[in-house]
C-alpha positions as CSV (number, residue, x, y, z in Angstrom):
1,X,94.1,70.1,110.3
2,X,94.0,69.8,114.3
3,X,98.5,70.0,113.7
4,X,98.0,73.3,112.5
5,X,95.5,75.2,114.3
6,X,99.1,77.0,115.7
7,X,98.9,78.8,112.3
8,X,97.9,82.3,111.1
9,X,96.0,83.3,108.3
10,X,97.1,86.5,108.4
11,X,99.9,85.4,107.2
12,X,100.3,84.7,103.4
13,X,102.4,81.7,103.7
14,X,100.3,80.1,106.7
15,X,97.6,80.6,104.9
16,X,98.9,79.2,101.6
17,X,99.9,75.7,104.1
18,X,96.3,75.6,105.0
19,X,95.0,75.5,102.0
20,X,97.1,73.2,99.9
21,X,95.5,70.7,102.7
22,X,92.4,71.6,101.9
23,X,91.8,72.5,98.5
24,X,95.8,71.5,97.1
25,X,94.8,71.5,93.2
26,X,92.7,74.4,93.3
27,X,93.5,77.2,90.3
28,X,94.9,80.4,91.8
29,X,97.0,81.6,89.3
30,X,97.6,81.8,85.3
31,X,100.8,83.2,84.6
32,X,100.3,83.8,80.6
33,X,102.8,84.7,78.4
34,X,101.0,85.1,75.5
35,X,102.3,82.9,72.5
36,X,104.6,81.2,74.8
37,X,102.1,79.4,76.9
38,X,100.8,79.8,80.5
39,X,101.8,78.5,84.1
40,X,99.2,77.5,86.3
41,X,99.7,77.6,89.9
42,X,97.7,75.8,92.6
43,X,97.8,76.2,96.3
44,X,99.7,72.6,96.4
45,X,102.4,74.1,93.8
46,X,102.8,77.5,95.3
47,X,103.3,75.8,98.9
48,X,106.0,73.5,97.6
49,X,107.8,75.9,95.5
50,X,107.6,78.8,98.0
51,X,109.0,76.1,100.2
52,X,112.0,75.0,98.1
53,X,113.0,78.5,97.5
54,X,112.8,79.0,101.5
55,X,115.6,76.2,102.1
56,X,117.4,77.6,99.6
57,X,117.5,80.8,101.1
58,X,118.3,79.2,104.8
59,X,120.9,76.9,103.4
60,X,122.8,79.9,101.5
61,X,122.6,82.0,105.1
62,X,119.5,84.4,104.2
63,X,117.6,84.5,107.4
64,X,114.9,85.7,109.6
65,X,115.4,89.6,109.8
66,X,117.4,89.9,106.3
67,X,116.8,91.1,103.0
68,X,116.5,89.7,99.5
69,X,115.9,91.3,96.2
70,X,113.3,90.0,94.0
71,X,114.3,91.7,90.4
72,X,111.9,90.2,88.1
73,X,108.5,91.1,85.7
74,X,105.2,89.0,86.8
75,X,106.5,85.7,86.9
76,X,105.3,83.1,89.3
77,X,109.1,82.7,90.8
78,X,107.8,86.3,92.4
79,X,104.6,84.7,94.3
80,X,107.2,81.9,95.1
81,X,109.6,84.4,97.2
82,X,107.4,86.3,98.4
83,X,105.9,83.2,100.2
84,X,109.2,81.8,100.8
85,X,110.2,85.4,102.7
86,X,107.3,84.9,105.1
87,X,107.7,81.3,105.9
88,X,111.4,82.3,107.3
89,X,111.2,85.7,108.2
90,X,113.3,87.2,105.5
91,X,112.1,90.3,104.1
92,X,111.4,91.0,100.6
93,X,112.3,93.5,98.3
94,X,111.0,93.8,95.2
95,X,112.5,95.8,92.3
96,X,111.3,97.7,89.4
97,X,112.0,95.3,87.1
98,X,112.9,98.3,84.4
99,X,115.4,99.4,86.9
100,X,119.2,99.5,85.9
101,X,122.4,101.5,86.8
102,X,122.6,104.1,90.1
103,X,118.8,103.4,90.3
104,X,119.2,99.3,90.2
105,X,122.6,99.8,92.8
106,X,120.2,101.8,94.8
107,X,117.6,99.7,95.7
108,X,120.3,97.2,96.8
109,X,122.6,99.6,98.5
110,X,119.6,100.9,100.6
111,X,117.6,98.2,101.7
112,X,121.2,96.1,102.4
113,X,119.8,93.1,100.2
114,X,122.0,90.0,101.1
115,X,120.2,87.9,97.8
116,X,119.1,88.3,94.5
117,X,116.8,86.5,93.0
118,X,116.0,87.7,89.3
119,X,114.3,86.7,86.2
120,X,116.1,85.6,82.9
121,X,115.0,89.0,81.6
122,X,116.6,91.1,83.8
123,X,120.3,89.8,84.1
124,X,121.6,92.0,81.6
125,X,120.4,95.4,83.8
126,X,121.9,92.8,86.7
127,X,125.3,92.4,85.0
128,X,126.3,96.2,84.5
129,X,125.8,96.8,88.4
130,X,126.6,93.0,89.7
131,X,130.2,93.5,91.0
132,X,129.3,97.1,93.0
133,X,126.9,94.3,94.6
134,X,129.4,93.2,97.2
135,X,127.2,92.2,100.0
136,X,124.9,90.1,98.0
137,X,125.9,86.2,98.6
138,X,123.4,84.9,96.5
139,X,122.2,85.4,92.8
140,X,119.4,83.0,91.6
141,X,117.8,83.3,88.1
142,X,114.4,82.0,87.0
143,X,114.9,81.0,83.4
144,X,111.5,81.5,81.4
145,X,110.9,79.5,78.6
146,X,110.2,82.1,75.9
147,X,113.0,83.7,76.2
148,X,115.6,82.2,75.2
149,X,118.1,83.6,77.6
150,X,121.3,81.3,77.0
151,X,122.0,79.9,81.2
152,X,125.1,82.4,83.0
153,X,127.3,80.1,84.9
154,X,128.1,82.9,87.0
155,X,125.1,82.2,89.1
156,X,122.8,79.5,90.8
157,X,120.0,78.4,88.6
158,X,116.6,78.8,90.4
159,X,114.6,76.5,88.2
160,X,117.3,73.7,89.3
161,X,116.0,74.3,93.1
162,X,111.8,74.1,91.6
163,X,112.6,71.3,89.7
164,X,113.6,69.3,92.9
165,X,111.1,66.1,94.2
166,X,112.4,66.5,97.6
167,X,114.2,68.7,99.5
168,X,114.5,69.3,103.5
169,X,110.6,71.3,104.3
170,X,110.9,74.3,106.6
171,X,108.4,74.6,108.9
172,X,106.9,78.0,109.5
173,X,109.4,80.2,111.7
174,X,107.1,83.3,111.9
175,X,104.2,83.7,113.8
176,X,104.2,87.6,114.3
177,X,101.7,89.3,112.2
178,X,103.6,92.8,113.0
179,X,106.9,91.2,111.5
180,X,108.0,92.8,108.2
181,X,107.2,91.3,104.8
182,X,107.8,93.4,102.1
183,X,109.8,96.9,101.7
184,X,108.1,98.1,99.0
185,X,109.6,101.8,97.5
186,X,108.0,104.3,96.8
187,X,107.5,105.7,92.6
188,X,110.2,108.2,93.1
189,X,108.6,111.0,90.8
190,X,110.3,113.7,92.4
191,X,113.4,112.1,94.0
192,X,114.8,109.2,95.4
193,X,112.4,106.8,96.3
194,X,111.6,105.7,100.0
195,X,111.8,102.2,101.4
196,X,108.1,101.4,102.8
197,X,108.2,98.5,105.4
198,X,105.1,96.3,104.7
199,X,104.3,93.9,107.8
200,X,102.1,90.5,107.3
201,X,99.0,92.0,108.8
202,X,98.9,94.6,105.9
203,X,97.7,91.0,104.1
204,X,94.8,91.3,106.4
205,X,94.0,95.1,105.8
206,X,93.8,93.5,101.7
207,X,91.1,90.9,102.2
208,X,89.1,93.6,104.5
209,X,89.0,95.3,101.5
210,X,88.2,93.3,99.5
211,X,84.8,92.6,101.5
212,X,84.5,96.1,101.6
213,X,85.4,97.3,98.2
214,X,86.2,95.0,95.9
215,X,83.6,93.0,96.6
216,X,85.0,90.3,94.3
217,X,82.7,87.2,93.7
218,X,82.9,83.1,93.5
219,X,82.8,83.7,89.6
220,X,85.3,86.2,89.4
221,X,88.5,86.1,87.3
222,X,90.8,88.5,88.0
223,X,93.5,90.4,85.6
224,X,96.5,92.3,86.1
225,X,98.8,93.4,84.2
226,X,100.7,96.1,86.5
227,X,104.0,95.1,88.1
228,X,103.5,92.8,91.1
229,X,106.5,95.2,92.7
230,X,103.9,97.6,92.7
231,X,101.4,97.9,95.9
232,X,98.5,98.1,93.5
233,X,98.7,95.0,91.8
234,X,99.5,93.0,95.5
235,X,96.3,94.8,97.0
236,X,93.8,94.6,94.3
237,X,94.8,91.0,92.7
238,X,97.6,88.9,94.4
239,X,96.3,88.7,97.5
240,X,92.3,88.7,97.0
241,X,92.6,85.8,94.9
242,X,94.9,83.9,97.7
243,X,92.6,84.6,100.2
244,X,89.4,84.0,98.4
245,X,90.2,81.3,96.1
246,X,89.7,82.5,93.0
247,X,91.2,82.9,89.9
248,X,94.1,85.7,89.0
249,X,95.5,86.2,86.0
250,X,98.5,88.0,85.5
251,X,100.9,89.5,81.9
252,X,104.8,89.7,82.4
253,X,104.2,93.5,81.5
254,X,100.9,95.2,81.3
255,X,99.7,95.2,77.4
256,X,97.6,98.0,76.3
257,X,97.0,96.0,72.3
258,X,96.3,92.5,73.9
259,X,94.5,93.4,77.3
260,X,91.0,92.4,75.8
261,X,92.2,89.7,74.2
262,X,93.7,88.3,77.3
263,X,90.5,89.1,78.9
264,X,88.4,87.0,76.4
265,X,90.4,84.3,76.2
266,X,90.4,83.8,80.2
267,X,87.2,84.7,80.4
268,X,87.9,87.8,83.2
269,X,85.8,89.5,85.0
270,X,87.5,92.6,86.1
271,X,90.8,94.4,86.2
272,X,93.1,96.9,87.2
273,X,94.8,99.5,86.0
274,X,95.9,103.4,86.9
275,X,94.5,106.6,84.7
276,X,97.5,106.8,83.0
277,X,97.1,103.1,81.6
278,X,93.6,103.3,80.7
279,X,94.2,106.6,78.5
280,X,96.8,104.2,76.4
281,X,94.1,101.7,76.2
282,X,91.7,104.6,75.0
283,X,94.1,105.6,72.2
284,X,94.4,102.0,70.4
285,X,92.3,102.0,67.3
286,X,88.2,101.6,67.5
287,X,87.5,98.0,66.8
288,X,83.8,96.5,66.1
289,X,84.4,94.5,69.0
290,X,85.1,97.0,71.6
291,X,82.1,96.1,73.6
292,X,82.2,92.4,73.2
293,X,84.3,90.9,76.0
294,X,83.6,89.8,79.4
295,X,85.0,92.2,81.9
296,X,82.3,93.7,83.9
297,X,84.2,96.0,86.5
298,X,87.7,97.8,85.8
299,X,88.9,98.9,89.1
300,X,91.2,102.3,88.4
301,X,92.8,104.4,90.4
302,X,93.4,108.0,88.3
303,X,90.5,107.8,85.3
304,X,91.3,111.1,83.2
305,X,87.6,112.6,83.3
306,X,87.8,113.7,79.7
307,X,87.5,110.2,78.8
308,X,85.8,108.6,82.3
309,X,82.2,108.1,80.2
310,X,83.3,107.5,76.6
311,X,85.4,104.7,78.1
312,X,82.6,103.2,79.9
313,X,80.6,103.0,77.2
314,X,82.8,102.2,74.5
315,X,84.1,98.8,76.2
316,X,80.5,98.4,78.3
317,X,82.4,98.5,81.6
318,X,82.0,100.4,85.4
319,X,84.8,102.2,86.9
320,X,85.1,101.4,90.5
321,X,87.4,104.2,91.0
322,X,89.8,104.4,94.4
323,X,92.7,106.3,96.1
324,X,95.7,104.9,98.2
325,X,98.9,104.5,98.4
326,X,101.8,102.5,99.7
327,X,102.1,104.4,103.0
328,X,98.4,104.3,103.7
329,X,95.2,106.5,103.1
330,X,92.3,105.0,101.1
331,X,89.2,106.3,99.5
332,X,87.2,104.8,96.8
333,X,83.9,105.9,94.9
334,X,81.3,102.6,94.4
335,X,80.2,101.7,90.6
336,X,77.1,104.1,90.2
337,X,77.8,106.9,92.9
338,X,79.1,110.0,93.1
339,X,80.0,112.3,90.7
340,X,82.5,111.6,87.4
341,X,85.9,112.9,88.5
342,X,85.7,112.1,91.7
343,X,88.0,109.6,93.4
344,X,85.5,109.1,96.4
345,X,85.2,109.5,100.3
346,X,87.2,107.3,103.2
347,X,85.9,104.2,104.5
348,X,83.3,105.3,107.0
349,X,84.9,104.1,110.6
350,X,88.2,103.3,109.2
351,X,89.6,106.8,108.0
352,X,89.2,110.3,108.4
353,X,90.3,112.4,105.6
354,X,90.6,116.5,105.9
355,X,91.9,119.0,103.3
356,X,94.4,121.5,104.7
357,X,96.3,124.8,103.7
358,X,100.2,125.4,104.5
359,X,99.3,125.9,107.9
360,X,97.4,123.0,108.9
361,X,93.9,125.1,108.9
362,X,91.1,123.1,107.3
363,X,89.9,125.0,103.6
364,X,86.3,125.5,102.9
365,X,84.4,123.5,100.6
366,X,85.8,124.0,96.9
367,X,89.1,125.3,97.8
368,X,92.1,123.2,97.4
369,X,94.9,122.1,99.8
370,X,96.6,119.0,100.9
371,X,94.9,116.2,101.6
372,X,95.9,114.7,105.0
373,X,94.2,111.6,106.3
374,X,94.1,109.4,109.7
375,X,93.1,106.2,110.9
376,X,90.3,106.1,113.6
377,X,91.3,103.4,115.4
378,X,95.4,102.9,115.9
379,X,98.0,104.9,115.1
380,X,98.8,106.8,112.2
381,X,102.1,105.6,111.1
382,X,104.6,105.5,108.2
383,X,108.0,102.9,108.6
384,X,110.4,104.4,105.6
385,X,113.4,101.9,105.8
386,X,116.5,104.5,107.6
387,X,114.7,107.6,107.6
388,X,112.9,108.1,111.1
389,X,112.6,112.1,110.5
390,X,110.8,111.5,107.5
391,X,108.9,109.0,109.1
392,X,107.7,111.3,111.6
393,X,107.4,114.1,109.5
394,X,105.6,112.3,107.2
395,X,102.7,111.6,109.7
396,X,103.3,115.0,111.7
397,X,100.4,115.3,114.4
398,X,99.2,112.3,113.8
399,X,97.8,112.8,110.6
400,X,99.6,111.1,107.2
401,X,100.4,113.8,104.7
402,X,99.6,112.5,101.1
403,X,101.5,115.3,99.1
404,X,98.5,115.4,97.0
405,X,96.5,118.5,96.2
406,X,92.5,118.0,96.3
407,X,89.4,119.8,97.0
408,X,85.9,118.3,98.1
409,X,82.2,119.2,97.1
410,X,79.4,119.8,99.1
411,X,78.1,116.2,99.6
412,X,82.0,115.4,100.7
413,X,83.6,113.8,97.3
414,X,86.6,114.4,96.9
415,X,89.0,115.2,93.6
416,X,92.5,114.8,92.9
417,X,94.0,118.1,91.3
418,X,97.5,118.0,91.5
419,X,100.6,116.5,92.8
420,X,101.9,119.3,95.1
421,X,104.6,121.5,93.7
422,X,103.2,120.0,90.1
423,X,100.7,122.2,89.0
424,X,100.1,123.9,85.7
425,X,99.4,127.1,85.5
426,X,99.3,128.9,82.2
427,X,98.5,132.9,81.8
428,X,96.1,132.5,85.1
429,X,94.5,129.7,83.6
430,X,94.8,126.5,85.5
431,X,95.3,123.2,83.4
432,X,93.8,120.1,82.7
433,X,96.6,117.3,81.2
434,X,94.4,115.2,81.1
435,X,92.3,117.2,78.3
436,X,95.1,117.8,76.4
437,X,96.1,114.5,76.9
438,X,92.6,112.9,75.4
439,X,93.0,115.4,72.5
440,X,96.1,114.7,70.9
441,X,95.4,110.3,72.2
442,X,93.2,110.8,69.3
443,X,94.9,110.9,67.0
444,X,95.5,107.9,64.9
445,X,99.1,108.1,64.6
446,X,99.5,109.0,69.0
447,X,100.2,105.9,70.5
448,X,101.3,107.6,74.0
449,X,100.8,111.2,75.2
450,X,102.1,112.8,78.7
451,X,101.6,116.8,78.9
452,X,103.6,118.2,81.4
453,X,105.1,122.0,82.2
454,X,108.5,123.7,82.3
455,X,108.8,127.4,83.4
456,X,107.1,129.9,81.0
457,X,109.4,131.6,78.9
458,X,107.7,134.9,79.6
459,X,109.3,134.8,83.3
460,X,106.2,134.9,85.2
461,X,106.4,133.3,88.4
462,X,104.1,130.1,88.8
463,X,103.3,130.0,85.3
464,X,104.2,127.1,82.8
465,X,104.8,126.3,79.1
466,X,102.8,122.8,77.8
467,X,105.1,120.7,76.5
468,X,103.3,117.4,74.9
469,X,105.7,114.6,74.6
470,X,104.5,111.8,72.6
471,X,105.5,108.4,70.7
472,X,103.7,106.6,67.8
473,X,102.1,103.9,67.1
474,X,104.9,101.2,65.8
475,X,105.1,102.0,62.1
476,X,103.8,105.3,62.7
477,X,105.2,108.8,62.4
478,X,103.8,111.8,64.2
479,X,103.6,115.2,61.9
480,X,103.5,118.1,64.0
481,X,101.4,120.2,61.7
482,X,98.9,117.8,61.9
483,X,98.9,117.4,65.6
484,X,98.9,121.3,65.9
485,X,96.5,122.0,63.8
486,X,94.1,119.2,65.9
487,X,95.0,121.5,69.4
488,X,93.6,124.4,67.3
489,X,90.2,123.5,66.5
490,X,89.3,121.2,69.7
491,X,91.0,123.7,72.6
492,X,91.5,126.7,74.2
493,X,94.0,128.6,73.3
494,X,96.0,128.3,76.7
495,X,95.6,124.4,76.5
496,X,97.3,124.4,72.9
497,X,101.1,123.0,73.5
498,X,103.7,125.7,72.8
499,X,106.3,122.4,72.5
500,X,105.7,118.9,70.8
501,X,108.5,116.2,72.2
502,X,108.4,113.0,69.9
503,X,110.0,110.0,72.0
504,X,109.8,106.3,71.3
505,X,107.9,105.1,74.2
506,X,107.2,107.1,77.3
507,X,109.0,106.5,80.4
508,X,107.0,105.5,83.3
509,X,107.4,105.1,87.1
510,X,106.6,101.6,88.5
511,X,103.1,102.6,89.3
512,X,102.8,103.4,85.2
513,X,102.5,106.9,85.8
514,X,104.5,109.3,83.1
515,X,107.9,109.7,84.5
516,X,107.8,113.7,83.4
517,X,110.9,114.8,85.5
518,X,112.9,112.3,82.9
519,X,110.7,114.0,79.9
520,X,111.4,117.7,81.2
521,X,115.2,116.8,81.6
522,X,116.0,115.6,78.0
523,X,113.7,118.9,77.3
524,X,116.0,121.4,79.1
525,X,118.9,119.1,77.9
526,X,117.6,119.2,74.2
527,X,118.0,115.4,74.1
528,X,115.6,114.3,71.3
529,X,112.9,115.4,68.5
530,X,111.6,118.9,69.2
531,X,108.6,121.4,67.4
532,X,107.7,124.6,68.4
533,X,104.5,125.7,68.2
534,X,105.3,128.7,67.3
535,X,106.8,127.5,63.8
536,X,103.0,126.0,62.7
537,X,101.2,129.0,63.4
């Protein structure tokens, strides 16, 4: 150990070297892919691989200060880049891995990726884009073995480079914790999205929470099945298992019909998930054995209230519930505090959070504005990758403005109301989705709901038509009369849809939320299976 005491745990891949000395067959991660097996990774084999890919990258002229595209689901080739990006100072940049078309050439075009390197799954969204890809010198792909996706002799062939016994080791070329990591994008749910750079001491700010918030313990097994090119998964799994040692279980694609199942059968602890996720999860059919599994804590970010409770109870879990996102702000609400709803208060010490009008002026308690927030120690900063006025105007005085509208009590919780510029509003009645939402979920044949608005076709300004788009349980098929006539008797007349949109599956943003600006467009565009309410009164 005395060789290395020149190393950084700060950063991931020092800290990876470090501990495949000390504890090399320890059990990080289980990559499971259901019928098709698992991959278990220890810190010996994600030190080696992460290592193998690194030469790669050097000996195909990806360096320190470039870019490389990770285009994959949750694989453990992903874990393997990332590691390799930080031993060599190449900077990662991971990829929706539903992405395809303008969006897919975007992500490339923008962050001026010089690699690829993909899963087996993905190289047919890869192949409709690959020769607009002109600056790309390398295109690796990770063949899985459940997929049965014949080899393309068009490009390298990563497991070729894993399945190497030796190979020239790079030693560790970055010892900056401020250097980049990660550009991590933004959702994009109401425009292109934004190029976050992530630096490898944003690794540190995730283990600080995790002694803070998380609180994970030495038993602990953790689940996820979000994408890991989503901040969430990274801050609430990847990197609190790495650093703590424990156990971290991860899907390809987050399953709302097996996520129990895979719960049991690893025996987890706790997972994550966003609001939008756990009202699927709420929707699957009642079984007897609801309660029975071993997850203690499901850490969510987003819990509809209407279901907060009934969800608790049913699967005999807590929700530790928290607020963040990519470009910074964090607030959480600890199991067994606070009121139901809320999404909690800032770290005390770390963050100041204050709730604002148009004009910057603080709004009394109850009142909603825009929630603006600011570190108390350090600057208040946002990196998006080429846009410095947005940077700045993103943190303008030195606070970071979250775009989110919220209000806060008396005892300072605080609640998430709206997206800002998203609100419904409906014959001066403000909204809840999320009510609607739980309403029509309920109904045996509603696999997945998303309520969303489009102007009111009475003209009044501010004020929106519900439209519920919906898609049905495999098998299934939705009757509108039925799901109309269910809206009658359990709400208010304002809350009852005046559209019904019946889609296959609803599309979502990385971070799982429903992608409604794609929902409203086929709406306008009358793309798709319409009912007006109007024809089932």
């Amino acid at each position: 150990m005395a060789s290395k005491t020149h190393l950084n745990q700060v950063i991931a891949s020092h800290l990876v070297e470090l501990k495949a000395d000390s504890f090399p067959d320890r059990q990080i991660y289980i990559f499971e892919q259901g019928e098709h097996g698992e991959e278990i990774l220890t810190y010996q084999k994600l030190d080696d691989n992460a290592n193998k890919i690194a030469r790669m990258l050097l000996d195909n002229g990806i360096s320190t200060g470039d870019t490389f595209a990770v285009f994959m689901r949750n694989y453990p080739e992903f874990v393997y880049s990332l590691l390799a990006g930080t031993t060599i100072g190449a900077i990662m940049i991971p990829i929706d891995p539903r992405s395809r078309g303008d969006r897919l050439k975007f992500f490339f075009k923008n962050s001026g990726a010089k690699a690829a390197i993909i899963s087996d799954d993905c190289l047919e969204q890869l192949s409709e884009v690959v020769d607009d890809l002109t600056g790309v010198k390398l295109i690796s792909v990770a063949y899985q073995k459940g997929n049965d996706v014949p080899v393309d002799s068009r490009f390298h062939v990563l497991n070729e480079t894993l399945e190497q016994d030796s190979w020239d080791r790079v030693d560790q070329k970055i010892f900056d914790v401020r250097h980049p990591m990660q550009i991590i994008y933004t959702s994009g749910t109401t425009g292109d999205p934004k190029g976050v750079k992530i630096r490898n001491n944003r690794t540190g700010v995730y283990n600080i929470l995790n002694q803070i918030v998380w609180k994970y313990k030495p038993h602990d097994v953790l689940y996820n099945g979000l994408s890991l090119t989503h901040g969430n998964a990274q801050a609430v799994t990847l990197f609190p298992a790495l650093y703590s040692g424990i156990t971290a279980v991860f899907s390809p694609r987050f399953t709302k019909s097996r996520i129990w199942d895979i719960c049991r059968k690893y025996g987890c602890t706790s997972y994550s998930l966003l609001g939008g996720m756990m009202g699927g999860i709420f929707n699957e059919p009642e079984k007897p054995n609801d309660a029975d599994n071993p997850v203690e804590v499901v850490i969510s970010a987003g819990t509809p209230p209407a279901i907060w409770e009934t969800f608790e109870k049913r699967f005999n879990v807590k929700i530790l519930e928290w607020y963040g996102a990519v470009e910074g702000g964090f607030a959480y609400k600890p199991i067994g505090k606070g009121p139901i709803g809320s999404f909690g208060k800032p770290v005390p010490g770390v963050m100041e959070f204050k709730v604002v009008d148009e004009n910057d002026k603080e709004v009394p308690v109850g009142e909603k504005g825009e929630l603006i927030s600011r570190m108390i120690r350090g600057d208040t900063k946002v990196d998006y990758l080429g846009l410095p006025e947005a940077s700045k105007e993103k943190t303008m005085g030195g606070w970071l403005r979250s775009g989110d509208i919220v209000h806060k009590d008396a005892e300072g919780w605080y609640y998430f109301d709206f997206r800002k510029g998203t609100e419904l509003r409906r014959a001066g009645d403000f909204i809840q989705p999320d009510l609607v939402e739980r309403v029509i979920g309920e109904h045996p044949d509603v696999s997945e709901v998303c309520v969303y608005g489009i102007p009111a076709a009475s003209g009044a300004p501010g004020e929106s038509d519900l439209v519920a788009a919906m898609a049905p349980f495999e098998g299934a098929a939705i009757d509108p009369k039925e799901i109309f006539d269910t809206c009658r008797k359990s709400l208010e007349a304002n809350f009852i849809p005046s559209h019904l949109q019946i889609v296959q599956e609803i599309p979502k943003t990385i971070s799982e939320k429903a992608l409604d600006r794609k929902l409203k467009e086929d709406f306008l565009n009358k793309v798709g299976t319409f009912y007006d309410y109007n024809d089932y009164k």
